[in-house]
C-alpha atoms as an extended CHARMM CRD file, in Angstrom:
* protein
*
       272  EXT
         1         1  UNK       CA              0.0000000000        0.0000000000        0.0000000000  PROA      1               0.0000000000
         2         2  UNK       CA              3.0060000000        2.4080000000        0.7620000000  PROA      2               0.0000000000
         3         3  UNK       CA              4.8660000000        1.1850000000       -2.6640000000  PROA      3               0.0000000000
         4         4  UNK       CA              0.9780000000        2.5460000000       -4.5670000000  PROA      4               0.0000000000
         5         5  UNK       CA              0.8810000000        5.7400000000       -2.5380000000  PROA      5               0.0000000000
         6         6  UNK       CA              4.2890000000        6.4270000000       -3.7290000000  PROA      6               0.0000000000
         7         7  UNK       CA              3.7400000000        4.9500000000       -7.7490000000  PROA      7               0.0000000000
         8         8  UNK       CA             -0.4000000000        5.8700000000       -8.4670000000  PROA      8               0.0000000000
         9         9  UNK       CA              0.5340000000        9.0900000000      -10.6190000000  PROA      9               0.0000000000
        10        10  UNK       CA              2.6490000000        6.6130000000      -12.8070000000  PROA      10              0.0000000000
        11        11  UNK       CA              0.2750000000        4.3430000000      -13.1020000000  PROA      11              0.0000000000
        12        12  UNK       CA             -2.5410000000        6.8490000000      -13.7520000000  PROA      12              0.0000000000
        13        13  UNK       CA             -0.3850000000        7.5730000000      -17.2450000000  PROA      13              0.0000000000
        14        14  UNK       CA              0.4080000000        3.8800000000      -17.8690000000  PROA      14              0.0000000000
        15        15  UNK       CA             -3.3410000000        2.8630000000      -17.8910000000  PROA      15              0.0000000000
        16        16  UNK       CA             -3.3510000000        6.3510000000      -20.3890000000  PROA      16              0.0000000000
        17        17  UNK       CA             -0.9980000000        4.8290000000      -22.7140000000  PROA      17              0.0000000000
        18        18  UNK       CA             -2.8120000000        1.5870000000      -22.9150000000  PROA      18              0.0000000000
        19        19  UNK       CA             -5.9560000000        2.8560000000      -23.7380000000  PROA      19              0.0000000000
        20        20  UNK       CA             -4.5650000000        5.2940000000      -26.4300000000  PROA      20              0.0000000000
        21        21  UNK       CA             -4.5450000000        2.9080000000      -29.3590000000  PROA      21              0.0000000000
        22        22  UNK       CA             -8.0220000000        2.3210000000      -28.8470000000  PROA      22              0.0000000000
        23        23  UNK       CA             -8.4530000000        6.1360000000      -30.3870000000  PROA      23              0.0000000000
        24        24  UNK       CA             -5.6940000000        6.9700000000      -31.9530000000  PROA      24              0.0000000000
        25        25  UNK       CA             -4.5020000000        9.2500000000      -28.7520000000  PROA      25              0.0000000000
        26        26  UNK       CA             -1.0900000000       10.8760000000      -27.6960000000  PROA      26              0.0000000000
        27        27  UNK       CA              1.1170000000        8.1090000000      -26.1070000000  PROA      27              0.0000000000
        28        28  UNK       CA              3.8500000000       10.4690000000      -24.9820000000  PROA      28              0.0000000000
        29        29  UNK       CA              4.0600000000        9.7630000000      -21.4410000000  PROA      29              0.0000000000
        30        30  UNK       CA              5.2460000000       13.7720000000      -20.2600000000  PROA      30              0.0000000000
        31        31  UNK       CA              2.0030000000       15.0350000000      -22.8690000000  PROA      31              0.0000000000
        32        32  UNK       CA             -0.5580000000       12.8240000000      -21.3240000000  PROA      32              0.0000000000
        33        33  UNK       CA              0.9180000000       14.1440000000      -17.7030000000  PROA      33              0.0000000000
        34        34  UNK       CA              0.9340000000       17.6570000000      -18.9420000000  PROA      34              0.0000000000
        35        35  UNK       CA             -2.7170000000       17.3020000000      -20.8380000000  PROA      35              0.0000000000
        36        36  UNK       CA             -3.9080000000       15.3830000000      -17.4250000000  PROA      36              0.0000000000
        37        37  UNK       CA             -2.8900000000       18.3160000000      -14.8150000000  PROA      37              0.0000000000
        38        38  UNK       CA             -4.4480000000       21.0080000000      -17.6750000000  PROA      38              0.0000000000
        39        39  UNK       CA             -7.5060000000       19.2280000000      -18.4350000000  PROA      39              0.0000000000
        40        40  UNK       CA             -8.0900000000       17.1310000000      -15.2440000000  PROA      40              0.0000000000
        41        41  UNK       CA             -6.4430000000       18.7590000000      -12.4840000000  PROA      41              0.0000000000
        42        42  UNK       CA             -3.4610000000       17.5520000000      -10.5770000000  PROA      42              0.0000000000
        43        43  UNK       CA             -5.9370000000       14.9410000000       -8.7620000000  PROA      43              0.0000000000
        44        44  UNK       CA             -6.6200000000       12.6150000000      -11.4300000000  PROA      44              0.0000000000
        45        45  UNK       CA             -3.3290000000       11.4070000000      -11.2140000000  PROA      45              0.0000000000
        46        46  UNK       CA             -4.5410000000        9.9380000000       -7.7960000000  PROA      46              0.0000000000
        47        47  UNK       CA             -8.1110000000        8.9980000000       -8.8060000000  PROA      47              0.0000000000
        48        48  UNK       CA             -8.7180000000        5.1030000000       -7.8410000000  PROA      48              0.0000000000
        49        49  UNK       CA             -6.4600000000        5.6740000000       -5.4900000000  PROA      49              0.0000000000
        50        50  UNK       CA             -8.7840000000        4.1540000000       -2.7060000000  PROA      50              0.0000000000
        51        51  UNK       CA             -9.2030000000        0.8260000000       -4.9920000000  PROA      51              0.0000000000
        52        52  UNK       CA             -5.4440000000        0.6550000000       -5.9650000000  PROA      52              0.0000000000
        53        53  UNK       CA             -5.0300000000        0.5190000000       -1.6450000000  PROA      53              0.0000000000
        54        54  UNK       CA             -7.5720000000       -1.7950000000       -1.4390000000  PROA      54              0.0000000000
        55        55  UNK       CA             -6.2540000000       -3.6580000000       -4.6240000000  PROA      55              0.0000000000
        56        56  UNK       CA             -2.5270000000       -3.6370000000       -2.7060000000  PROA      56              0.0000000000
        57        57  UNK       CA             -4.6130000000       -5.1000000000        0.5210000000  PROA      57              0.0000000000
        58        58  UNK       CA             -5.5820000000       -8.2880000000       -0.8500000000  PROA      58              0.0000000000
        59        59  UNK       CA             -4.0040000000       -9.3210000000       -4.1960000000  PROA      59              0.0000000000
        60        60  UNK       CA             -0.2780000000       -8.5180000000       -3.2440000000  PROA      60              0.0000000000
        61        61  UNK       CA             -0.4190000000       -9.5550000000        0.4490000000  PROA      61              0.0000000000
        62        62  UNK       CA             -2.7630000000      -13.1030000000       -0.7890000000  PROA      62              0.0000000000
        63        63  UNK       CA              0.2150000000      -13.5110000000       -3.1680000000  PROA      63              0.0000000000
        64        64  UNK       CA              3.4790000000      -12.6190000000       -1.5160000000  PROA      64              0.0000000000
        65        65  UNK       CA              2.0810000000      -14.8530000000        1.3680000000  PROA      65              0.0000000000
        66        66  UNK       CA              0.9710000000      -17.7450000000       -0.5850000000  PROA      66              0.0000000000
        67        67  UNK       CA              4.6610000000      -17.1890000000       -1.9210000000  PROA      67              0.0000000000
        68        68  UNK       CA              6.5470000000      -17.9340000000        1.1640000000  PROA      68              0.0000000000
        69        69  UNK       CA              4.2450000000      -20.5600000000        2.7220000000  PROA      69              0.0000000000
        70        70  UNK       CA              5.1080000000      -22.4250000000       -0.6490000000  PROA      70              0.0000000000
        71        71  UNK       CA              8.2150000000      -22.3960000000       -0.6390000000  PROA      71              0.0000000000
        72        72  UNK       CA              8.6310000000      -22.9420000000        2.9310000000  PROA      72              0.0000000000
        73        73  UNK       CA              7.1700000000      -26.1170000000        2.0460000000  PROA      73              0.0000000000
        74        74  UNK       CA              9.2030000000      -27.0290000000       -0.8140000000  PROA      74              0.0000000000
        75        75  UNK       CA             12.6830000000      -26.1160000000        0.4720000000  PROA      75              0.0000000000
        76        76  UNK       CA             14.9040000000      -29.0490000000        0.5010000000  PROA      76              0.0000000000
        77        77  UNK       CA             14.4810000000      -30.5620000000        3.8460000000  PROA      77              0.0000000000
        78        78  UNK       CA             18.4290000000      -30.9230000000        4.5430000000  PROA      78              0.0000000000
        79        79  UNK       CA             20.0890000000      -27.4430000000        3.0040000000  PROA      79              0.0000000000
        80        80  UNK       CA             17.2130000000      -25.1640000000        3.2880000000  PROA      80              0.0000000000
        81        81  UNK       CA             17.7570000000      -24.6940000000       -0.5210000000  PROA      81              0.0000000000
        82        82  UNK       CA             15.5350000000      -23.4670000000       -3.6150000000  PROA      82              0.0000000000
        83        83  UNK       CA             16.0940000000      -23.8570000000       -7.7430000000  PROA      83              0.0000000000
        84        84  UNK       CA             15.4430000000      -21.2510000000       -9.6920000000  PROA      84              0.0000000000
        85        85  UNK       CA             12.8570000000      -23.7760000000      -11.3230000000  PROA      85              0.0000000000
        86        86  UNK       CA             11.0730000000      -24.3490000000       -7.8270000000  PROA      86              0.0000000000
        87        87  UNK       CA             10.8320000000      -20.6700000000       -6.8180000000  PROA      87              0.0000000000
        88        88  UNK       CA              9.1070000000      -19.3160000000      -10.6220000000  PROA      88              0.0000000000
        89        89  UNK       CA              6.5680000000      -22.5850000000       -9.8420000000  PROA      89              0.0000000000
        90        90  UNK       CA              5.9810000000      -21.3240000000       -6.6130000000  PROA      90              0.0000000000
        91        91  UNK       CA              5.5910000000      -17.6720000000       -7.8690000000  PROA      91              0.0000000000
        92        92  UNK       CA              2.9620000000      -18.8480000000      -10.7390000000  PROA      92              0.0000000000
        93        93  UNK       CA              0.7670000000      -20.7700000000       -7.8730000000  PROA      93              0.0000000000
        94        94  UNK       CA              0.9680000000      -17.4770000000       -5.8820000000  PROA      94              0.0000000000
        95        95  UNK       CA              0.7580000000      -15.4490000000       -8.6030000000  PROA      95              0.0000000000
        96        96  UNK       CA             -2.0470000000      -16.7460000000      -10.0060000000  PROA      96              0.0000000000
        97        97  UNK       CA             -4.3460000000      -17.3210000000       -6.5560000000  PROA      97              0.0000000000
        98        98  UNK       CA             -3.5930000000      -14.1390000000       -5.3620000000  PROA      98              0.0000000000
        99        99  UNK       CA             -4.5960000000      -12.7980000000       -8.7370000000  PROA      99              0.0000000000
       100       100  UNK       CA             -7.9300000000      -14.0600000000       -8.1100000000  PROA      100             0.0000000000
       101       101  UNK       CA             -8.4780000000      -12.4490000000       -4.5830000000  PROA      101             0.0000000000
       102       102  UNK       CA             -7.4520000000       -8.9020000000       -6.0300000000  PROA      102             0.0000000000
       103       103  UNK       CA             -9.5700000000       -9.0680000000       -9.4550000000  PROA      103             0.0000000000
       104       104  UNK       CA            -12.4530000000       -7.0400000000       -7.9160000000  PROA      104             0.0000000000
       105       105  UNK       CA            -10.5670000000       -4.3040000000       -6.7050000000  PROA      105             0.0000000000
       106       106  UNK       CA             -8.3810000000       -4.6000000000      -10.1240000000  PROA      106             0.0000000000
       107       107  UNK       CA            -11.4910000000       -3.6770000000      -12.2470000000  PROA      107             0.0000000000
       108       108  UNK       CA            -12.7730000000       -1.2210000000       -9.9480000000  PROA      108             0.0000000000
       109       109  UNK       CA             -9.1670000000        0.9090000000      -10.3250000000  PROA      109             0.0000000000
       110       110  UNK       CA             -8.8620000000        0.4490000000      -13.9460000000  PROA      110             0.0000000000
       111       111  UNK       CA            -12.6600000000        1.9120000000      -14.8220000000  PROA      111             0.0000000000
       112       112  UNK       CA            -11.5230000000        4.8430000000      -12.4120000000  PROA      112             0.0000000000
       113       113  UNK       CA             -8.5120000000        5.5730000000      -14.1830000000  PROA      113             0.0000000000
       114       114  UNK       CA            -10.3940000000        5.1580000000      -17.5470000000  PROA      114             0.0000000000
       115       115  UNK       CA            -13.3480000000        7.2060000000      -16.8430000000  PROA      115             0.0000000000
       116       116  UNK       CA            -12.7760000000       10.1930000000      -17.9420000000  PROA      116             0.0000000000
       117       117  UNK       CA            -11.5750000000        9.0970000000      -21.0140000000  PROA      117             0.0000000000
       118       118  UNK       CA            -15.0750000000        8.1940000000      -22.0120000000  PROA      118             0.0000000000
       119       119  UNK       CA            -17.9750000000       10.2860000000      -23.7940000000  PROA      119             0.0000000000
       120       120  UNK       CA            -20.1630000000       12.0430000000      -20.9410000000  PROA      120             0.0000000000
       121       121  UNK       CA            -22.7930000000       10.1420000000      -21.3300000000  PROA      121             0.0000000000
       122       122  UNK       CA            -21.0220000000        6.7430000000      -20.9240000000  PROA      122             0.0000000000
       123       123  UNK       CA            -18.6490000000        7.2900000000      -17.5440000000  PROA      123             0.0000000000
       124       124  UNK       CA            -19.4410000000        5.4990000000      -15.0390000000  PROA      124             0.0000000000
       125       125  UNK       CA            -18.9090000000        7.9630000000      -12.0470000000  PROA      125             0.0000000000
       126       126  UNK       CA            -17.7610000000        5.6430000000       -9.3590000000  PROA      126             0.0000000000
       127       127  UNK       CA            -17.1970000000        8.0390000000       -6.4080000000  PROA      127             0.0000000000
       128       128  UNK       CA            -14.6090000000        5.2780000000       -4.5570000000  PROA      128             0.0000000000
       129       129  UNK       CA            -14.0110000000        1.5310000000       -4.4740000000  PROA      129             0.0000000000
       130       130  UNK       CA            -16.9840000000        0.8740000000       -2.5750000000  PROA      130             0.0000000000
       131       131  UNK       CA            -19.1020000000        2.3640000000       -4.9760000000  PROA      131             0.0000000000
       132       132  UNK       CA            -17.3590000000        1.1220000000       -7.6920000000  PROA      132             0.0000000000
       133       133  UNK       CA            -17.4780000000       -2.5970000000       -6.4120000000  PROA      133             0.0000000000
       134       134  UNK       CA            -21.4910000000       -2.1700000000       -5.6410000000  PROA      134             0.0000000000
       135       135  UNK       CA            -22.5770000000       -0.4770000000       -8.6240000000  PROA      135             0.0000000000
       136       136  UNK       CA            -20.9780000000       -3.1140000000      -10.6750000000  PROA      136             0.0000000000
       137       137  UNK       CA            -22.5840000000       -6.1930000000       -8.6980000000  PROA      137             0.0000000000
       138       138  UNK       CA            -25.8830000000       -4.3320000000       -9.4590000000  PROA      138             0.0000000000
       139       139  UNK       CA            -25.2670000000       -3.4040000000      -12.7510000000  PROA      139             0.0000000000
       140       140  UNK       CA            -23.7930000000       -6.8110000000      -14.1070000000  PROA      140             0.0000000000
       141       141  UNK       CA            -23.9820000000       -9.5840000000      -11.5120000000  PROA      141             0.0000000000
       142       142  UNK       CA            -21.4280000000      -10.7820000000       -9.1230000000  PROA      142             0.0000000000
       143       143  UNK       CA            -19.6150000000      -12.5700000000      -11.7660000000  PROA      143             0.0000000000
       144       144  UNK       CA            -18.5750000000       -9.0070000000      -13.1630000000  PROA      144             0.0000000000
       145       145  UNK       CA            -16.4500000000       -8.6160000000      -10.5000000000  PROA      145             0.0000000000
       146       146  UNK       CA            -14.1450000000      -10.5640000000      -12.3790000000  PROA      146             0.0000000000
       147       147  UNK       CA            -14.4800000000       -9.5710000000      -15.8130000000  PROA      147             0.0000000000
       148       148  UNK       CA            -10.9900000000      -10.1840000000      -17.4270000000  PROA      148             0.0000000000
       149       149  UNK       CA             -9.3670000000      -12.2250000000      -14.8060000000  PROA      149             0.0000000000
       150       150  UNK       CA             -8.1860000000      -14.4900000000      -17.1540000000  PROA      150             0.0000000000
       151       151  UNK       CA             -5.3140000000      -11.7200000000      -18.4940000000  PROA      151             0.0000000000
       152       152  UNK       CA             -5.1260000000      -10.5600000000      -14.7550000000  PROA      152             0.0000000000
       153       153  UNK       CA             -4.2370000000      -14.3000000000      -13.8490000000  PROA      153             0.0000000000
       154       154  UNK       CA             -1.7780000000      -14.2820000000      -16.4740000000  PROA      154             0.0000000000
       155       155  UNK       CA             -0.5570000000      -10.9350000000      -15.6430000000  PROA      155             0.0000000000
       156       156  UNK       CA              0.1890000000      -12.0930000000      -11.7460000000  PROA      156             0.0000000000
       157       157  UNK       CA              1.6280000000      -15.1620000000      -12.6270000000  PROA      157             0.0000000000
       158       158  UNK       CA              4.6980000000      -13.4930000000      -14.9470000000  PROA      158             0.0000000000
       159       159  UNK       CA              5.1850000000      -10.5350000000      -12.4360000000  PROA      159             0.0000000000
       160       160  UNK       CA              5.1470000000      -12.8240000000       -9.3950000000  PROA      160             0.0000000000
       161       161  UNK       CA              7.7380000000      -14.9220000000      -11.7360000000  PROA      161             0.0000000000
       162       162  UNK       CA              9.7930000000      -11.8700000000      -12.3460000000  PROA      162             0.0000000000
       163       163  UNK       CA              9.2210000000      -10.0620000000       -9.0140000000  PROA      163             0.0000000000
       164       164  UNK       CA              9.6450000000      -12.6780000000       -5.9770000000  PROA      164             0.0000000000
       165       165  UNK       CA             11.5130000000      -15.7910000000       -7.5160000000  PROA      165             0.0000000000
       166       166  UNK       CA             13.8340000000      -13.7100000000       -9.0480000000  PROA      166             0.0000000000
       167       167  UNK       CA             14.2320000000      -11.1700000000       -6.6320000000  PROA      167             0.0000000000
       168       168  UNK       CA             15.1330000000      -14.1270000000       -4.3530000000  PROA      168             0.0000000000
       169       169  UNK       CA             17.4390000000      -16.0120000000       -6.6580000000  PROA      169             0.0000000000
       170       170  UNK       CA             19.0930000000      -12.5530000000       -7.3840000000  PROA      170             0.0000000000
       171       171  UNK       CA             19.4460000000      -11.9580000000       -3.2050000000  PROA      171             0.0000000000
       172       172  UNK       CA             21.3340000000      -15.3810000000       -3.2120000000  PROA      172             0.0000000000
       173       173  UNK       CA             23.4500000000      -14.8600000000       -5.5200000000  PROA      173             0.0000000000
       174       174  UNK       CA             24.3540000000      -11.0470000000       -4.3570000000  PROA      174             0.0000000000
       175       175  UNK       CA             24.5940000000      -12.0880000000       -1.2290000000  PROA      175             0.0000000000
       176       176  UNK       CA             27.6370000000      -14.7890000000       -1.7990000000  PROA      176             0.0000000000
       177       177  UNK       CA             29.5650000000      -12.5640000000       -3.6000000000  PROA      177             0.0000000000
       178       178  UNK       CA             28.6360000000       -8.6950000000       -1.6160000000  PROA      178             0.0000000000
       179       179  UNK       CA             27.2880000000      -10.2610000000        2.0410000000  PROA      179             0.0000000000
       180       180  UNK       CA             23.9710000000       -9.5020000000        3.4620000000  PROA      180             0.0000000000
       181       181  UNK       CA             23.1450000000       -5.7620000000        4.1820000000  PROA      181             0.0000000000
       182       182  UNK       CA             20.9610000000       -2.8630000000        2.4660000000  PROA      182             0.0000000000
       183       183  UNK       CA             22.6310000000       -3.0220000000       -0.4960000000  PROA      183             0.0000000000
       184       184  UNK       CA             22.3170000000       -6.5720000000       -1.5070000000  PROA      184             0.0000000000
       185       185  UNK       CA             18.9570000000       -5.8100000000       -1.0200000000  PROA      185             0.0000000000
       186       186  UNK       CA             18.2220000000       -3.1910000000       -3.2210000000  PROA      186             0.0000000000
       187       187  UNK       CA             20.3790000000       -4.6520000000       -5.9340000000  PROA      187             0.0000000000
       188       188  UNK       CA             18.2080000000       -7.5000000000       -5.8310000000  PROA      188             0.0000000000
       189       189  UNK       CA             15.0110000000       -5.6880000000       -5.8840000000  PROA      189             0.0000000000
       190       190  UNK       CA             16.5050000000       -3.2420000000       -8.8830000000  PROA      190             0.0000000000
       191       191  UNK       CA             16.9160000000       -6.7730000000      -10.4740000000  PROA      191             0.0000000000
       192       192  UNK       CA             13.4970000000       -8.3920000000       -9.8350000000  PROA      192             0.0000000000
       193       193  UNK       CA             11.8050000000       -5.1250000000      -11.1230000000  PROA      193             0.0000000000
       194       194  UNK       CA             13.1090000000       -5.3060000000      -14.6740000000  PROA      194             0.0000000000
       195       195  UNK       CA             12.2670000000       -8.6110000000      -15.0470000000  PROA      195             0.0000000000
       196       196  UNK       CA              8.8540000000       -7.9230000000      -13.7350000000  PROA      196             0.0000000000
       197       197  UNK       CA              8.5270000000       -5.2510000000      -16.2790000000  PROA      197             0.0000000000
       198       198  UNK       CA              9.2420000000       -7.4530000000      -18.6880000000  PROA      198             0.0000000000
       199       199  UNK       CA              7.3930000000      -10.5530000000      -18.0230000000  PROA      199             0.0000000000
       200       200  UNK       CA              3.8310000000       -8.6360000000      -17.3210000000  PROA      200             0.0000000000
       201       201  UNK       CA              3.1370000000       -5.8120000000      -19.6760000000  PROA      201             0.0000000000
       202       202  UNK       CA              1.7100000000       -7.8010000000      -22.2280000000  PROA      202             0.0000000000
       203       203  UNK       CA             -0.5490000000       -9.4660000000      -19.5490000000  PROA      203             0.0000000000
       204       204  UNK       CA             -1.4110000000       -6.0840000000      -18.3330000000  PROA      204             0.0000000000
       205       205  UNK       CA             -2.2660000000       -4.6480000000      -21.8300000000  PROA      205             0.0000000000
       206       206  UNK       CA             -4.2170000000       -6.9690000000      -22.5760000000  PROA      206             0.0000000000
       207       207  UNK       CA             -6.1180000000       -7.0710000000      -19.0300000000  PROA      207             0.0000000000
       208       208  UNK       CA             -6.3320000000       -3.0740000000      -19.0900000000  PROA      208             0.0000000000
       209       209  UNK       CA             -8.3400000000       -3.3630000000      -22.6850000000  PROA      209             0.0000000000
       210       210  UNK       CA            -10.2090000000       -6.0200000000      -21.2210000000  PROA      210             0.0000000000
       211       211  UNK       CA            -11.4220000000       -4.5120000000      -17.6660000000  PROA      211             0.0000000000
       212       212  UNK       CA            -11.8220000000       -1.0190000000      -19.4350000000  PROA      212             0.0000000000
       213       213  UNK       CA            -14.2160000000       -1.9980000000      -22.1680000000  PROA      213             0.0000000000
       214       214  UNK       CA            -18.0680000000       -1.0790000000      -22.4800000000  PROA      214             0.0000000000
       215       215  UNK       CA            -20.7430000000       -2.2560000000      -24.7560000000  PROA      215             0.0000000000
       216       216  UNK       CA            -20.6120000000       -0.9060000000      -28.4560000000  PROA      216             0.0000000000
       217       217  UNK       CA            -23.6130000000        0.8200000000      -30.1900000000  PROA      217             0.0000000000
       218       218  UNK       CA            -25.2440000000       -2.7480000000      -31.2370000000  PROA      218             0.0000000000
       219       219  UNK       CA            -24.9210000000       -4.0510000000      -27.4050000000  PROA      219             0.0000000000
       220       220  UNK       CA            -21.6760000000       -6.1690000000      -28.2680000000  PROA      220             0.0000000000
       221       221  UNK       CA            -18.5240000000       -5.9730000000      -26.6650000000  PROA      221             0.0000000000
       222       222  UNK       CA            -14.9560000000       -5.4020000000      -28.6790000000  PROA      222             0.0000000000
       223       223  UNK       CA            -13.4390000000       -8.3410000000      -27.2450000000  PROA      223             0.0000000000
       224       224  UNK       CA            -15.3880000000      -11.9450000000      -26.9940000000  PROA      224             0.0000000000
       225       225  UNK       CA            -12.3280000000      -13.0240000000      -24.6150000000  PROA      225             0.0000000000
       226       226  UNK       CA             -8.2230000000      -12.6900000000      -23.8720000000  PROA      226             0.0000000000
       227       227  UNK       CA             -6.9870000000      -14.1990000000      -26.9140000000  PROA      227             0.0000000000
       228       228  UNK       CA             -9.4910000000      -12.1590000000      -29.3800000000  PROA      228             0.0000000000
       229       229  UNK       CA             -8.1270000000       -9.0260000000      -27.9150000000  PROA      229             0.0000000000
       230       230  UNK       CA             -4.2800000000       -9.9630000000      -28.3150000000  PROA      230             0.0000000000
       231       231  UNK       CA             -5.4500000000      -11.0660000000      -31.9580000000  PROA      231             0.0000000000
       232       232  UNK       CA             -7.4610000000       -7.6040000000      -32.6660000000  PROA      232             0.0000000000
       233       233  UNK       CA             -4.7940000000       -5.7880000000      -31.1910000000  PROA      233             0.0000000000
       234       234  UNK       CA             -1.8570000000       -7.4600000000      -32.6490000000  PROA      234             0.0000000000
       235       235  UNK       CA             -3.1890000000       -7.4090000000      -35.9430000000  PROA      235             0.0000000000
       236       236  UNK       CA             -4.4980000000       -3.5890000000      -35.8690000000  PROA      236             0.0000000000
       237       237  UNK       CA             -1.7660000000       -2.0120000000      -34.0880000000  PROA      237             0.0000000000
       238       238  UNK       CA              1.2310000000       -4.3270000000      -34.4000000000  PROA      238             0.0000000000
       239       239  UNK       CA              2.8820000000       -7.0660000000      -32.2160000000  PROA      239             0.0000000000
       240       240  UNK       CA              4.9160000000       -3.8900000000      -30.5430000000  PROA      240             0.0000000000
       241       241  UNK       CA              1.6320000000       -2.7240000000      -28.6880000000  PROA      241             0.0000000000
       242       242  UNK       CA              1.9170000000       -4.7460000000      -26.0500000000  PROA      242             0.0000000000
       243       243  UNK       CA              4.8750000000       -3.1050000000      -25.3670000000  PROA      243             0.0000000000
       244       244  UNK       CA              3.6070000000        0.1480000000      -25.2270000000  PROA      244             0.0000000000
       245       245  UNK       CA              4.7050000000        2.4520000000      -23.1120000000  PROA      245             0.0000000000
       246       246  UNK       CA              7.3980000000        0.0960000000      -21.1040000000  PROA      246             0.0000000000
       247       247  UNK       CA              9.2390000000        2.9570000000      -19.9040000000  PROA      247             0.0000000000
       248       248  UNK       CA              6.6830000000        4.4680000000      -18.2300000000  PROA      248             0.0000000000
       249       249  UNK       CA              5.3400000000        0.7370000000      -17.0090000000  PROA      249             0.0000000000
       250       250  UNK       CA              9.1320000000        0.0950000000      -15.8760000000  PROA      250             0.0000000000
       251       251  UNK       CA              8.9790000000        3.1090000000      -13.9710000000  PROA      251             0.0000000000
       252       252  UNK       CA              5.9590000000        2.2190000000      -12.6640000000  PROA      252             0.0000000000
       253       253  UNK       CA              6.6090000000       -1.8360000000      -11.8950000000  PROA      253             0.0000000000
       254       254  UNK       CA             10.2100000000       -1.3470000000      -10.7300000000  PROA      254             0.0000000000
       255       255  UNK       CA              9.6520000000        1.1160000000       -8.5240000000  PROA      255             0.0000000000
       256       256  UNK       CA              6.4600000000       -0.6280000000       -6.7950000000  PROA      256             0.0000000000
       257       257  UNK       CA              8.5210000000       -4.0450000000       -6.5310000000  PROA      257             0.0000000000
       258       258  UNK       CA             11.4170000000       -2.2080000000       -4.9400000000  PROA      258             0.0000000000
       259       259  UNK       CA              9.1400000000       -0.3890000000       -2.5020000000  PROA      259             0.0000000000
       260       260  UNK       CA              7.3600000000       -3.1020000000       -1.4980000000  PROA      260             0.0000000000
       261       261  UNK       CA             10.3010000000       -5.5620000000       -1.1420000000  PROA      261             0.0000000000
       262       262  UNK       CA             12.3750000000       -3.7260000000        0.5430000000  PROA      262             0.0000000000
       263       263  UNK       CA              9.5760000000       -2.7520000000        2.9120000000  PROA      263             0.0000000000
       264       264  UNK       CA              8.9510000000       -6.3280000000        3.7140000000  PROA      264             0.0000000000
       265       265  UNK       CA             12.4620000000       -6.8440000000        4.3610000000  PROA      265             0.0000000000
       266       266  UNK       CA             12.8950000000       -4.2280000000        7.3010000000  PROA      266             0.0000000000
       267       267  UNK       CA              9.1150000000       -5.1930000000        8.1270000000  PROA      267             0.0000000000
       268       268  UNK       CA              9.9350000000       -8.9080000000        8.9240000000  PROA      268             0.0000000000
       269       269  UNK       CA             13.2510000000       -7.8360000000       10.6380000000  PROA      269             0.0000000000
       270       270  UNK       CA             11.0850000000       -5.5260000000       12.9400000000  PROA      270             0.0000000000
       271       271  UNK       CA              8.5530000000       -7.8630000000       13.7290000000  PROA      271             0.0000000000
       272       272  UNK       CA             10.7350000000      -10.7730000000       13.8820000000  PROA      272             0.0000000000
């Protein structure tokens, strides 16, 4: 929760970028800032802030605790030891359980962040995640609470890949050649945020497209499912659209995973 305080204007303009293909819209990361605090006000940038919070709450603490109860179990009983193999199977379980937990809350902060991207007549106007999370039980059943969690699945199960199994492989490694201590640490975490980048952003494209999208003019929606929307996007914007924007979605990932690792790390110390 600290780690989306810190990262929500970042990922305001990621979620931006994502949506621009859609219309054709500016992608450059410093415009869509610039046209956000002229248009919008400086306070979009933290709009769905409450369900990013609430997001933080259940999906990453279901997942970075499923994490290390699994792998607690599947250490080797005599060294203590984990592959590298062991710890990304371990990360997709978590991942992708955790995933499910936070889907809710993951639709609710995407259509806040999208809103006001939308004609007048068609925003949705959720106030906070509570009214968010209610208005769409009412509007479109408690199975809408999960709309795309198939790409949001996906999505968890590459970042917790990239973020926790590598971060720890990476803190094993540092730390038999540069010793335990703060900077092991963030080295490690610098390390598991690439690779986090990198594993999720075409997950998360094609989740964002997915959670954002309304019904067209004949009732219909523009995507039947995950794999129509990678198909319709790849083929009308290019393979490199899933891509878009990884600067900004570096900044935004790495960032986060540091935060939020390192914060465990002096957390468990502290209560330990």
């Amino acid at each position: 929760m600290l780690a989306t305080s810190c990262i929500q204007p970042i990922d305001m303009i990621k979620v931006r970028i994502q949506l621009a293909g859609e219309s054709a819209a500016v992608t450059n990361p410093f415009k869509i800032a610039a046209n956000i605090v002229r248009n919008e006000g400086i306070p979009t940038f933290y709009k769905g802030l409450s369900a990013g919070l609430l997001r933080q709450a259940t999906y990453t603490t279901a997942r970075m605790g499923i994490f290390r109860k699994v792998t607690d179990k599947i250490k080797d009983p005599v060294t203590g030891q984990l592959t590298f193999a062991k710890r990304a199977t371990a990360g997709l379980v978590a991942g992708g359980l955790g995933s499910i937990i936070g889907n809710p809350c993951d639709l609710a902060l995407i259509r806040m962040q999208a809103d006001s991207l939308l004609p007048a007549a068609e925003r949705r106007g959720y106030t906070n995640v509570g009214n968010a999370l209610s208005t769409i039980v009412r509007q479109e059943g408690v199975l809408g609470l999960w709309r795309g969690c198939a790409p949001t699945i996906a999505r968890a199960m590459a970042l917790n890949v990239g973020m926790l199994a590598t971060y720890d492989q990476a803190k094993e490694v540092l730390t038999a050649k540069m010793g335990q201590g703060k900077t092991t640490n963030f080295a490690s975490s610098a390390v598991a945020g690439f690779f986090a980048s990198f594993l999720s952003l075409p997950f998360d494209f094609i989740k964002t497209r997915m959670q954002k999208m309304s019904p067209l003019a004949d009732g219909t929606m523009p995507y039947k499912g995950s794999l129509d929307c990678a198909m319709k996007v790849a083929r009308t914007e290019g393979p490199l659209a899933f891509y878009a924007g990884f600067p900004t979605f570096y900044f935004r990932i790495a960032p986060h995973a540091m935060i939020t690792l390192m914060a465990v790390e002096y957390l468990s110390q502290w209560l330990n």
